[in-house]
N, C-alpha and C positions, 0 to 999 in steps of 0.2 A: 422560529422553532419554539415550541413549549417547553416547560421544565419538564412536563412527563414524557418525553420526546430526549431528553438529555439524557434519561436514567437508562446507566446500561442494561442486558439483558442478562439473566442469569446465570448461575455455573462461577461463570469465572470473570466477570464483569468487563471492565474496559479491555483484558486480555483478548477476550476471544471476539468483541467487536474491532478490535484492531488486527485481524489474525483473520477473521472473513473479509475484512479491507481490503489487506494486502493480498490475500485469493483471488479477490475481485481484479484488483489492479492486476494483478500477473494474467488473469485469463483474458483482459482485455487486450494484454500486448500479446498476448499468444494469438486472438482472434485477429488481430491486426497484422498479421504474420502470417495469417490463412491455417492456424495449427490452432481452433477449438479446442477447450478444455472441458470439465466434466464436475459438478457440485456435485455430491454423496450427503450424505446425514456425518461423517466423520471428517471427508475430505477432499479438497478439489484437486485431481489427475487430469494428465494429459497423455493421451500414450504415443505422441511424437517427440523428437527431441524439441527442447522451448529454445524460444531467442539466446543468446549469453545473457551469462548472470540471472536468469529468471528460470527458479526452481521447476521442475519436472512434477512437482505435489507438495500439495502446502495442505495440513492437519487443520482442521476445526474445531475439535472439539480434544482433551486431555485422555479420552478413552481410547483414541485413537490408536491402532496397533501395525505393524509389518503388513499385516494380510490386506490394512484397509488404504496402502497402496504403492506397494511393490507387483501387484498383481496387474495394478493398472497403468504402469508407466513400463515406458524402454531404462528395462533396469539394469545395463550394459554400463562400459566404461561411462563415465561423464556423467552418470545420472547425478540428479540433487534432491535433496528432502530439504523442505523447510516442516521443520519439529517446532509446531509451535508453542507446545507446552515441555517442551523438553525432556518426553517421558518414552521417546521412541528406544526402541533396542534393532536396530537394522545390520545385520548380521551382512559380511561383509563391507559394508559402509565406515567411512571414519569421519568425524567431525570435522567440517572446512572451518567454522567460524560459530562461535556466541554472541549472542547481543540478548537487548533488554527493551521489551514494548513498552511506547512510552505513551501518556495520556495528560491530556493538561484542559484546565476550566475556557469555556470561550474567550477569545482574547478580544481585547478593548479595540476599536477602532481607530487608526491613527497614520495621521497624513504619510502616503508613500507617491512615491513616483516610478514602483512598478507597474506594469501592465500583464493581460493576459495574454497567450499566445491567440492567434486570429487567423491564420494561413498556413500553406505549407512552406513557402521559403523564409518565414520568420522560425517555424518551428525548424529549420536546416538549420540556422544559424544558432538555434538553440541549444542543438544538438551537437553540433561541432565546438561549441565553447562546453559544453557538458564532459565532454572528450569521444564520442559514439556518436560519428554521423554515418546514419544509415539504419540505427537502432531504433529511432521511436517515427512508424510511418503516420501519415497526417490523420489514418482512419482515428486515432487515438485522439483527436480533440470531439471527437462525435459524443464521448462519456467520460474525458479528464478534462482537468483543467489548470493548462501546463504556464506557470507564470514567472516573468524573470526582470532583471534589472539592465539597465546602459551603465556603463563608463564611456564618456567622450564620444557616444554616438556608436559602441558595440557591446551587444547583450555579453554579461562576464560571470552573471551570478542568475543564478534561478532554483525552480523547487517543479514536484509535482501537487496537484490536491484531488483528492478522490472521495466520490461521495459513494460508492461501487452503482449498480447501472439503473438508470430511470428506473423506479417504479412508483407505485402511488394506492393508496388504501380508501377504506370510505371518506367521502369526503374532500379527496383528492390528497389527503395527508399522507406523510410519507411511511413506508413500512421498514418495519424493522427483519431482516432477516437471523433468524436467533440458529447458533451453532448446532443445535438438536432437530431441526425440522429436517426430517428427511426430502434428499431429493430436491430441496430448494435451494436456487439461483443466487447469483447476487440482489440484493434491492437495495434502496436507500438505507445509507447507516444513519443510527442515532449520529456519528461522528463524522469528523473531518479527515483524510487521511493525509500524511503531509509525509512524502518523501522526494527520493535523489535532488536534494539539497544540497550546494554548490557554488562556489565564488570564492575568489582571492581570500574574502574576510569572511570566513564561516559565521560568525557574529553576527555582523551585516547581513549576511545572508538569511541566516534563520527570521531575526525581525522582520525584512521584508515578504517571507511568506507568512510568518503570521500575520502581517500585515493587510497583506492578500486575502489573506483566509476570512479574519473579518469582515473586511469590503464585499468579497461576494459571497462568503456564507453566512454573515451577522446569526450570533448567538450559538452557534454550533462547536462544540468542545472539538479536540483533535488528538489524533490517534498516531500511532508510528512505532517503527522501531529503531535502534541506532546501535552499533557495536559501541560504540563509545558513547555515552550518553552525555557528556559532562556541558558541551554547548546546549543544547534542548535544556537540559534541566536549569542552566540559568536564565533561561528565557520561561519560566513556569513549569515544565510540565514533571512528571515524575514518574517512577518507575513501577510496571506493573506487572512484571513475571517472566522470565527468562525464556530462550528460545534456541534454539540450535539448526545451524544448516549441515547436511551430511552429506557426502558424495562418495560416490562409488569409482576407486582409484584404477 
């Protein structure tokens, strides 16, 4: 990757490239679910209910308003808003949780003995030491890439890394998909996206996905959010603007 390739895109910098990430990631478990979502110029919807834990519309862009997508989802008991600049007002809705998007410089390369996921019965076992087996089905290695650790001969710690979905510009470089382009998809991020990070030692754990992240994406900064930031941030990275998930009770 270039240094002009690293520099986020504008608005609202590594924000809102971590904030079309995690769009990306959530519509790909939605596709993988057989439940399609939907990119907007403000925000990607789904108008079926999404898997657990994976929000029903996730914000793009700080302009984003109620209309641009309460209109577009099953706005009934259980819906979720991920607010990703925290500026929503969704009337009836109450705030489930806050966190903080996190952004850190590429990380150095440095000996692991992680591996990637490869199959569907490694990814079971992934998923069951995760605590949700049955949640992440194997179409999901086609565009993530799902990577974890051994104790004693069983996976115990692992992470996800998301580059959001193939695409490719002239020259085969990759493209940036910026918060303001109407109507466009996910494509390759400037970034890496690093979440559901997991294992006995949160610690441990973190290094070896950034570990991973090196290895197979050498030179690519990383993106994320965390309700808690405080492991992330000593592993490098730092905070880049607040977020709220809302639900409708």
């Amino acid at each position: 990757m270039t240094d002009t390739q690293a520099v986020p895109p504008p608005m609202t910098g590594w924000q809102a490239v971590a904030a079309r990430d995690n769009a990306a990631w959530c519509d790909l478990m939605c596709r993988a679910h057989g439940r399609p979502g939907t990119f907007a110029e403000r925000a990607w919807t789904n108008p079926a209910r999404t898997p657990p834990f994976y929000p029903d519309a996730v914000t793009l862009s700080p302009d984003a308003t109620a209309a641009d997508v309460l209109g577009r989802i099953d706005a009934g008991p259980g819906a979720s808003v991920k607010d990703s600049f925290a500026t929503l007002d969704l009337p009836g809705f109450e705030v489930l949780f806050e966190a903080r998007w996190i952004h850190r410089a590429a990380p150095d390369r440095t000996p692991t003995d992680w591996a990637a996921v490869e199959g569907a019965a490694t990814l079971r076992d992934w998923a069951r030491a995760f605590g949700e087996p049955g949640l992440f089905p194997p179409a999901l290695l086609a565009e993530a890439t799902i990577v974890y650790g051994r104790t004693d001969g069983e996976i115990t710690t692992g992470a996800v890394l998301t580059t959001g979905a193939p695409a490719t510009g002239p020259a085969g470089e990759p493209t940036v998909s910026h918060a303001g382009d109407p109507g466009s998809g996910p494509a390759v991020s400037p970034a890496v996206g690093v979440s559901n990070v997991f294992g006995p030692d949160e610690d441990a754990a973190w290094a070896g996905a950034l570990a991973m992240a090196a290895e197979l994406f050498p030179g690519r900064p990383l993106v994320g959010y965390e309700i808690d930031p405080t492991t992330a941030l000593s592993h490098g990275f730092t905070t880049t603007g607040p977020l709220r998930v809302w639900i409708k009770p």
